[in-house]
C-alpha positions as CSV (number, residue, x, y, z in Angstrom):
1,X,21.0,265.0,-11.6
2,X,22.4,265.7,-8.1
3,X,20.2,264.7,-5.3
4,X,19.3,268.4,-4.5
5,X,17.8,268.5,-8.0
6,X,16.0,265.3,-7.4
7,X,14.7,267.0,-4.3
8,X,13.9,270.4,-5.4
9,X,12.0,268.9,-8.2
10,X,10.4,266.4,-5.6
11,X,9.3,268.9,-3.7
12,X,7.9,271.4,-6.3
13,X,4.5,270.8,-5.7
14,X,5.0,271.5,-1.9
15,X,7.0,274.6,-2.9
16,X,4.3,275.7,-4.8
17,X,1.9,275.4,-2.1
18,X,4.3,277.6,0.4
19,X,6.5,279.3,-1.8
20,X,4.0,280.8,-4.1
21,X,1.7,282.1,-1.4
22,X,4.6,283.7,0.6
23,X,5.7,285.2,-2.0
24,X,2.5,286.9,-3.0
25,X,2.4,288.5,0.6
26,X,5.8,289.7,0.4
27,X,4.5,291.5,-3.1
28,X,1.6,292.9,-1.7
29,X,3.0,294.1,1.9
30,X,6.1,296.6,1.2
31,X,6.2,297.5,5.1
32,X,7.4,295.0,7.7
33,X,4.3,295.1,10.0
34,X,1.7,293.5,12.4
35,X,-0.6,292.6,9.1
36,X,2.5,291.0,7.1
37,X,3.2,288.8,10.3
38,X,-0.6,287.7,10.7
39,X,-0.6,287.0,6.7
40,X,2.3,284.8,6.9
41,X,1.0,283.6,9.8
42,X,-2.3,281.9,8.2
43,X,-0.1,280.5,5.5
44,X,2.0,278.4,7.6
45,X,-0.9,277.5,9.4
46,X,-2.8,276.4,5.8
47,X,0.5,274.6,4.9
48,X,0.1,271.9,7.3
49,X,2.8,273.6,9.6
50,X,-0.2,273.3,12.6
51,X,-1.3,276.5,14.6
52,X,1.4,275.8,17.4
53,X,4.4,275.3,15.2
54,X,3.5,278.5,13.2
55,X,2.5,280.3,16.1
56,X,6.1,279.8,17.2
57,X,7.7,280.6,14.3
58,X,6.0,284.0,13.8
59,X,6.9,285.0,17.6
60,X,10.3,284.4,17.0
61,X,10.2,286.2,13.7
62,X,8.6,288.7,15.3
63,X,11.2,289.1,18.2
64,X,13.9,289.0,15.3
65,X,12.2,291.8,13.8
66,X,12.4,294.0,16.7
67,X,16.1,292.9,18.1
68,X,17.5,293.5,14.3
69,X,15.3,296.4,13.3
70,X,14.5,294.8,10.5
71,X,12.8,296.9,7.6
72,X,12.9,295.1,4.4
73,X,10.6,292.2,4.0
74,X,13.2,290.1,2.3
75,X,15.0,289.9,4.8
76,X,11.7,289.0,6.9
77,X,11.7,285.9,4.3
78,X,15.8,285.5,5.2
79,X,15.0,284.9,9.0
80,X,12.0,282.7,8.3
81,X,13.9,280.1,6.3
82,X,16.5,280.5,9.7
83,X,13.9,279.8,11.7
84,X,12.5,276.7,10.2
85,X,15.7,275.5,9.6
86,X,16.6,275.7,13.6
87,X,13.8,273.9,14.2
88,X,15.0,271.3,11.8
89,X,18.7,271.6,13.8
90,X,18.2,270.7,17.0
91,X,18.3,267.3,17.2
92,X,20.9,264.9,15.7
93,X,20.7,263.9,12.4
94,X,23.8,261.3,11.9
95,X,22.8,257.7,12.8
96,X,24.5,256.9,15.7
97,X,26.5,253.6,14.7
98,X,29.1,254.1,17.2
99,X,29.0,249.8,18.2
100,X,30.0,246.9,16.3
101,X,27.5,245.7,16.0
102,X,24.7,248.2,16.0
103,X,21.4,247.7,15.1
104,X,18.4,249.8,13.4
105,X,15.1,249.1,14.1
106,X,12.7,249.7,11.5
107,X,8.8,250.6,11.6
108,X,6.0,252.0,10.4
109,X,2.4,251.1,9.1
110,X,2.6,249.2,5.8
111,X,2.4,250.9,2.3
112,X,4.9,253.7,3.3
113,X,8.0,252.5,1.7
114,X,9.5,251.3,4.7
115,X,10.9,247.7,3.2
116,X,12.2,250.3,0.3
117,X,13.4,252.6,2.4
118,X,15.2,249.7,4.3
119,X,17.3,248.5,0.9
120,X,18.3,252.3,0.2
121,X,19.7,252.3,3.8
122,X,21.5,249.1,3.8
123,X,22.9,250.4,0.2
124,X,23.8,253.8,1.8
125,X,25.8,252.2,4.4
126,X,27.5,249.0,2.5
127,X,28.9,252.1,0.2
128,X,30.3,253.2,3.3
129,X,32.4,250.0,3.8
130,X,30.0,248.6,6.4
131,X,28.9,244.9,6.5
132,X,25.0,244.9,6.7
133,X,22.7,241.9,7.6
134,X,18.9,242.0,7.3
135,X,16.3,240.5,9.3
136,X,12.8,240.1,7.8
137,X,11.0,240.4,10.6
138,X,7.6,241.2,8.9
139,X,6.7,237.8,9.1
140,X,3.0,238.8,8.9
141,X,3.0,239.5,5.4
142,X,5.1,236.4,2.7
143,X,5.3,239.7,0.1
144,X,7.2,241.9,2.8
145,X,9.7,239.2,3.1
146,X,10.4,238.6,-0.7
147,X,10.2,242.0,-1.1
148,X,13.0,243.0,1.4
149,X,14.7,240.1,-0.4
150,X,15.0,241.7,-3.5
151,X,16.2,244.9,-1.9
152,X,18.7,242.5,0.5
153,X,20.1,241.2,-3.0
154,X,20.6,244.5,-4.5
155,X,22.1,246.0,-2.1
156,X,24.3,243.2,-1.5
157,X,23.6,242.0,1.7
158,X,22.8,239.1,4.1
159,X,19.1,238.6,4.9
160,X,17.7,236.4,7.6
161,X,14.0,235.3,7.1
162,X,11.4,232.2,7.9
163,X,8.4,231.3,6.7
164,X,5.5,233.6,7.2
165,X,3.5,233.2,10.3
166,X,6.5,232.6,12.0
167,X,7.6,234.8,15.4
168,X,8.8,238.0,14.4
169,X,11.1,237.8,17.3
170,X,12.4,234.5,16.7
171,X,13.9,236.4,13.1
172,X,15.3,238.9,15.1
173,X,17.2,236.4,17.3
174,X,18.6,234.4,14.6
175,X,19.9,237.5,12.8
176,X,21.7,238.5,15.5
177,X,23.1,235.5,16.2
178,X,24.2,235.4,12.5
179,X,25.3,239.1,12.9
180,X,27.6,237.9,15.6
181,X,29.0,235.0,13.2
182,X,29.5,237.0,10.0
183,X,31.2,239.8,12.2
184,X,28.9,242.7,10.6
185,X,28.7,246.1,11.5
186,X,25.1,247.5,11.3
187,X,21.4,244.5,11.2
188,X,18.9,246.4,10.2
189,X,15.5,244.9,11.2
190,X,12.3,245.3,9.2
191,X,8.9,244.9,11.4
192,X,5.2,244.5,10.6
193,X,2.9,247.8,10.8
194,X,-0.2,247.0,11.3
195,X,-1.7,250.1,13.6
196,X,-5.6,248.7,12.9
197,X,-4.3,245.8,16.0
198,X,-2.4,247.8,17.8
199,X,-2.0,245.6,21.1
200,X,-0.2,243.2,19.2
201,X,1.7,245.5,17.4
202,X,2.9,246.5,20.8
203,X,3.2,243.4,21.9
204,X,5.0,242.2,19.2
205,X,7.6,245.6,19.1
206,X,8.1,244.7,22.9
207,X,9.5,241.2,22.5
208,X,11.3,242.7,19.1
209,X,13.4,245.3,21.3
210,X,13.1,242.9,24.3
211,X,15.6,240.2,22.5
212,X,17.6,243.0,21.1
213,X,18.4,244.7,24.4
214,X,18.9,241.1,25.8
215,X,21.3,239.7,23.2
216,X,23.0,243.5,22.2
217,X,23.0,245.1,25.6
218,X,26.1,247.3,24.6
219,X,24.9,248.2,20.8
220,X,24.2,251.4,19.8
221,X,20.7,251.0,18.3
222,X,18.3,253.6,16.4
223,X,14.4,253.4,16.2
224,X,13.1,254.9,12.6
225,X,9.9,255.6,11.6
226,X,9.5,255.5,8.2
227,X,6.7,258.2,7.1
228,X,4.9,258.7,3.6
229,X,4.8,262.1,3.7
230,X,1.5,262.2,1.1
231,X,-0.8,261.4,4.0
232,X,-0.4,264.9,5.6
233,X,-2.0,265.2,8.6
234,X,-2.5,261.1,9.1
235,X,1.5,261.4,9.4
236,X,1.3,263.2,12.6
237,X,-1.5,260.0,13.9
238,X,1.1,257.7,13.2
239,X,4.1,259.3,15.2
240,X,1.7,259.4,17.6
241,X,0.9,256.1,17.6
242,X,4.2,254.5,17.6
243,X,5.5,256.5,19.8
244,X,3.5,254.7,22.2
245,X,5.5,251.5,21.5
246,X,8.7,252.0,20.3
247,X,11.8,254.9,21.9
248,X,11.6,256.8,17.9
249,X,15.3,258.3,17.3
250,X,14.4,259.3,13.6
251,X,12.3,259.7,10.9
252,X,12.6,258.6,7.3
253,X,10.6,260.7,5.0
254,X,9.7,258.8,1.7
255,X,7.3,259.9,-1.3
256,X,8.0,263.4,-1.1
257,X,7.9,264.0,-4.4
258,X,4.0,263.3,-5.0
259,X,2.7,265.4,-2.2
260,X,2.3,269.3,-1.6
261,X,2.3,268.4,2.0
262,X,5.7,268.5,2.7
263,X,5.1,271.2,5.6
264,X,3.6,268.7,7.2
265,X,7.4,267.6,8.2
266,X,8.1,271.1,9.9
267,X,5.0,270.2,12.1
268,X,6.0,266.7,13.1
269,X,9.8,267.5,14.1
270,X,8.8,270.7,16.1
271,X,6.1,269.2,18.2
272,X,7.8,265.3,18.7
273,X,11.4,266.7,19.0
274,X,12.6,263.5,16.4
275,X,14.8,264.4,13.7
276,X,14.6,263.5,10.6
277,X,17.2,261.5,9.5
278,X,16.6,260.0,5.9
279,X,15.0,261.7,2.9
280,X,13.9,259.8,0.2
281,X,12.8,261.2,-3.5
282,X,12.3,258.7,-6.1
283,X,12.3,255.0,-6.8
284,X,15.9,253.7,-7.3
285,X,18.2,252.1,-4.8
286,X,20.4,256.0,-5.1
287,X,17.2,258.1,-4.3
288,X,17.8,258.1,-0.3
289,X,19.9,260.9,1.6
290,X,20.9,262.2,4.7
291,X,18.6,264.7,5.7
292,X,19.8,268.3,5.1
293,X,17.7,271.1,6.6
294,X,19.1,273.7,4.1
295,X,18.4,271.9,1.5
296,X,15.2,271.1,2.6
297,X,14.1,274.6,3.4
298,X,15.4,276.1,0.5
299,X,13.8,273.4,-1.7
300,X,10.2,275.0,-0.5
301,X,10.9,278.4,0.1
C-alpha cells in the first residue's frame, strides 16, 4: 500500500467529518451564493478549522468567486482545496540539514509518539545515506530511554544515554561530542515533556539549546514539535505552550489515523505560521513521510 493509501485511509474518519458535510452543501445549494458561503463557512468552523482560519478562507473564496466569476459550485469546492492548500504552502517544509553536523531537537508533552516519531526520522534519513546519532535526553523517564533504544537499534543508529535522573543537558553534550568523533551528519535529540512543571521544562529546554548553540554554533538546527493530532483542540494548548520555550521550525503530526480531527492541523499552521514537516500514519518504522499538502488536502476533501 503506498503511503497515500495509508494516509487517505488514516484520515477517513476526518474526511468523513469534512468531506461528507461539504458535500451535502454542495448538493443542496445549486447557485454559487451568499448562503453557500455562510454554510461552508460553519462547517469549517465545526471541523476544528477555528473561526479565524475559516473566516479567512471563505473571504478569499469569496474574492475568488468574484475575480473568476465563478458559477459552478464545483469549482467553488476546486478553489477551497487551493486555498487550504496555500495555507499549508507557505512555509518550508524540507528539513533544513544544510551543516555537517546538524542537529534536530525534538519535543513535545509525553504520550504523543514523539520517541516513535524520532526512530521513523532517524530511519528516514539513514535511508538517505546520512549518519545519525541519538541522544536520550529524556532522562526523566528510564522507559523513554529504553524505548528510544529500541527505535535507535532498529533504525541502525548510535544512541547516547545515562542513567535516569541524570542532566538532560549533560546527554546532550556528550552526544555531540560523540557526533563530532563518529563524523555524523544529523543528532537528533529526544527531550522530556512534561507541560504540568513548566518552569523546569523551560529551564531544562534552555540549557538543552544553550549547550547546543555553544558546542554547534555554525549547525543548521530544526526545533519539532511532535503533536497527536487526536487531542484536537488541546493541540493548539500545546503549540502554544512550547512555543514559549523553544524557536518551533516544524511540526510532526502522529496518530492521524484514529482521529476525525485532522482539521485541527489547518488551524494550527495558519494561526502559528509552523509548517508541518512530518506526517505519521501507522505503527511501523515505514509509516512516517514528508508532509505533502496535496495529499493532505485531497485525503479530507
Amino acid at each position: 500500500m503506498s503511503f497515500f493509501e495509508k494516509l487517505k485511509n488514516g484520515l477517513s474518519k476526518t474526511k468523513n467529518n469534512i468531506d461528507e458535510k461539504i458535500n451535502g452543501v454542495f448538493s443542496t445549494f445549486r447557485r454559487v451564493d451568499e448562503d453557500l458561503l455562510d454554510e461552508l463557512e460553519e462547517i469549517l468552523i465545526m471541523s476544528d478549522l477555528g473561526i479565524d482560519t475559516s473566516t479567512n478562507i471563505i473571504n478569499e473564496l469569496r474574492k475568488k468567486i468574484k475575480i473568476e466569476n465563478i458559477k459552478e459550485v464545483e469549482d467553488v469546492k476546486t478553489e477551497l482545496r487551493k486555498l487550504i492548500k496555500e495555507i499549508f504552502n507557505k512555509q518550508k517544509v524540507e528539513l533544513e540539514l544544510s551543516t555537517k553536523p546538524s542537529v534536530i531537537l525534538v519535543i513535545g508533552v509525553n504520550g504523543v509518539g514523539k520517541t516513535t516519531s524520532i526512530g521513523k526520522i532517524a530511519n528516514k534519513l539513514k535511508k538517505d545515506g546520512k549518519k545519525i546519532v541519538l541522544a536520550a535526553a529524556d532522562t526523566f523517564r528510564a522507559a523513554a530511554v529504553e524505548q528510544l533504544e529500541i527505535w535507535s537499534n532498529r533504525a541502525g543508529c548510535e544512541i547516547v544515554k545515562k542513567e535516569e535522573g541524570s542532566d538532560p543537558a549533560s546527554v546532550v553534550y556528550d552526544a555531540i561530542k560523540v557526533t563530532k568523533e563518529k563524523n555524523a551528519d544529523v543528532l537528533i535529540c529526544d527531550t522530556a515533556g512534561r507541560l504540568h512543571n513548566k518552569k523546569y521544562l523551560m529551564d531544562e529546554l534552555y540549557k538543552i539549546q544553550k549547550i547546543i548553540e555553544k558546542e554547534l554554533p555554525e549547525s543548521s538546527k530544526e526545533v519539532l514539535l511532535v503533536i497527536d493530532a487526536t487531542t484536537g483542540q488541546n493541540a493548539i494548548s500545546q503549540v502554544e505552550a512550547f512555543k514559549e520555550v523553544a524557536p518551533i521550525t516544524g511540526l510532526v503530526l502522529t496518530k492521524l489515523d484514529g482521529t476525525a480531527k485532522g482539521g485541527i492541523v489547518v488551524r494550527i499552521v495558519n494561526e502559528n505560521n509552523i509548517p508541518v514537516k512530518f506526517i505519521g500514519v501507522g505503527e511501523g518504522i515505514e509509516d512516517m513521510e514528508v508532509f505533502n499538502s496535496d495529499d493532505f488536502v485531497n485525503a479530507i476533501i
